[in-house]
C-alpha positions as CSV (number, residue, x, y, z in Angstrom):
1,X,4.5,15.0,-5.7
2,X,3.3,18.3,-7.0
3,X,-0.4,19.0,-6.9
4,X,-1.4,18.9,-10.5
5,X,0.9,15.4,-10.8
6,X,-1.9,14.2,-7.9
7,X,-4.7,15.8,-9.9
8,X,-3.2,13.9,-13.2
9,X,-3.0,10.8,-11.2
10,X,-7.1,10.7,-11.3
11,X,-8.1,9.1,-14.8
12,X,-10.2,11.6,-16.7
13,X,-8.0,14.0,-16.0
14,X,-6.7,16.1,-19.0
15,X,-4.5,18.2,-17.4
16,X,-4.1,20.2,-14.5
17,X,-1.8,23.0,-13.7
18,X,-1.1,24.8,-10.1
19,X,-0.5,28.1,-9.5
20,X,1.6,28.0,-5.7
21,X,1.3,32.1,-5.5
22,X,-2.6,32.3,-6.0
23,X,-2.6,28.2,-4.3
24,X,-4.7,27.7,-6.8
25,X,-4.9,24.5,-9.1
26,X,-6.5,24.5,-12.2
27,X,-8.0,21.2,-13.7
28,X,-9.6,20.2,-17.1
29,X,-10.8,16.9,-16.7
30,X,-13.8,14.7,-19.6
31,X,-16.5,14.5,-17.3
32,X,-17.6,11.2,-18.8
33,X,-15.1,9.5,-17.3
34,X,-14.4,11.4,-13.8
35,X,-16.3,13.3,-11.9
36,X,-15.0,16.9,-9.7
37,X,-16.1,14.6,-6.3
38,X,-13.5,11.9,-7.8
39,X,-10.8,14.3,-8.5
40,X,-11.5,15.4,-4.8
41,X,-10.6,12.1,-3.2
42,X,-7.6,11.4,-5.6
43,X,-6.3,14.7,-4.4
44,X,-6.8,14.0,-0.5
45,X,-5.5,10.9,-1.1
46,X,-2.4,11.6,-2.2
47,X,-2.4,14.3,1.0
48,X,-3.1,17.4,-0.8
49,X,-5.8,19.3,1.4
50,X,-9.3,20.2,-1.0
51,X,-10.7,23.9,0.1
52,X,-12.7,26.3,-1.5
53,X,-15.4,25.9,-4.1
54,X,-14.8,24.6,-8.0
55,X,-15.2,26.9,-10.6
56,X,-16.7,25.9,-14.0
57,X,-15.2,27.7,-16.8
58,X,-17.0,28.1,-20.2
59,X,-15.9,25.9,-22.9
């Protein structure tokens, strides 16, 4: 399973998209419904590894 499929996996979760050259993974996500820490343990669950600090884009 790909990253952002784990990331979609989370409900809330919009969309996500990974970028495997920058290992990034980008993540829009209604925060009335999920919450970053959430989208956190779906990912680690699913056994992708969670570094690095979230960036919050403007809308």
């Amino acid at each position: 399973m790909a990253a952002s499929f784990a990331a979609q996996s989370v409900p809330g979760v919009l969309s996500a998209d990974d970028d495997i050259m920058k290992q990034s993974l980008t993540v829009i996500f209604d925060d009335e419904k999920t919450t970053l820490e959430e989208i956190r343990k779906g990912m680690k669950k699913e056994g992708y590894p969670v570094e690095g600090e979230a960036e919050t884009l403007p809308q």
